[in-house]
C-alpha positions in Angstrom: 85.1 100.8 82.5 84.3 99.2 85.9 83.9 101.0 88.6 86.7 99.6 91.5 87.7 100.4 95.1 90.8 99.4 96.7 92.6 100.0 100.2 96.1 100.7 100.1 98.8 101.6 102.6 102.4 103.9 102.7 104.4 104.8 106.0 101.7 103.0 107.8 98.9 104.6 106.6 95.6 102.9 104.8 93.8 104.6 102.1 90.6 103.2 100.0 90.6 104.8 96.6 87.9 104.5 94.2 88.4 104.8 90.6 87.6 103.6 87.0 89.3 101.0 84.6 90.5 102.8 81.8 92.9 99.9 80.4 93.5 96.6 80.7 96.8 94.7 81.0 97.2 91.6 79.4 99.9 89.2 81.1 103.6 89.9 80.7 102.7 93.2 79.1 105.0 95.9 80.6 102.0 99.0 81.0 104.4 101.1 80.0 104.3 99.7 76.4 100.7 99.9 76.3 101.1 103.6 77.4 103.2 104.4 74.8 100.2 102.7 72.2 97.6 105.3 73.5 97.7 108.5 72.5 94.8 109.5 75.0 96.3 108.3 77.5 99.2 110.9 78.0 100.4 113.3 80.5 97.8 116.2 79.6 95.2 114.5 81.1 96.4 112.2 83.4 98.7 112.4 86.6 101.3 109.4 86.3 103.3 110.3 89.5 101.7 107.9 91.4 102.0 104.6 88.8 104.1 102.0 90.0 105.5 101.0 86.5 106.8 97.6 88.4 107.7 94.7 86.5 105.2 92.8 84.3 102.8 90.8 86.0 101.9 87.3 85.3 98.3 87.6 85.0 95.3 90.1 83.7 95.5 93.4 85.5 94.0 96.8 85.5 95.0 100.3 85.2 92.9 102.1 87.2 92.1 106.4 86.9 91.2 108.0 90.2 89.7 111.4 90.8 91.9 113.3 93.3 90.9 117.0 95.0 93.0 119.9 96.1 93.8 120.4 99.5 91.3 123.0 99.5 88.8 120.0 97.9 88.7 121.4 94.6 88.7 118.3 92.3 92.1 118.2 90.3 92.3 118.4 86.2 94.0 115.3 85.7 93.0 112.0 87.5 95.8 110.1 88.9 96.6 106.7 87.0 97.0 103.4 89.2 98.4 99.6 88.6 97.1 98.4 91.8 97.3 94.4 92.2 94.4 92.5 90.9 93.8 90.9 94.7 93.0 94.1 96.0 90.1 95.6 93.6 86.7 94.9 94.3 84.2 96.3 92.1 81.4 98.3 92.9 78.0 97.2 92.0 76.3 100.1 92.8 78.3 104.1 92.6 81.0 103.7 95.2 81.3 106.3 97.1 83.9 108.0 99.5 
């Protein structure tokens, strides 16, 4: 898939992720549905604490996998799995970097 940045914020604070579309979500599709279709996509080898399940959206949108590290900055095992709003993505021409 695409390679995609975004910048999103929590108690005030901005972050840009970078990450890879591994799915995409056709309108009025709840993601979890399509979840449930994908046997590769399960909990073994992805993180899904930080997707916003959300309510169906009303056009095309993207589930996007991000590599996350360690506090130590050891990369992670799983990659995290994101929904983030089709406004926000930009995709990277060239390997985005961090």
């Amino acid at each position: 898939g695409d390679q995609v940045t975004w910048t999103s914020g929590a108690n005030g604070i901005m972050r840009t992720k970078i990450g890879t579309v591994i799915l995409v979500v056709p309108p009025n599709m709840p993601v979890r549905r399509l979840l449930e279709t994908r046997a590769d996509l399960n909990h073994q080898n992805y993180d899904f604490g930080r997707l916003d399940y959300g309510y169906n959206r009303r056009a095309e949108s993207y589930l996007v996998a991000v590599s996350m590290v360690t506090a130590t900055g050891k990369p992670r095992r799983r990659q995290t799995l994101y929904w983030p709003h089709v406004g926000l993505l930009q995709k990277c021409e060239a390997p985005c970097h961090d």
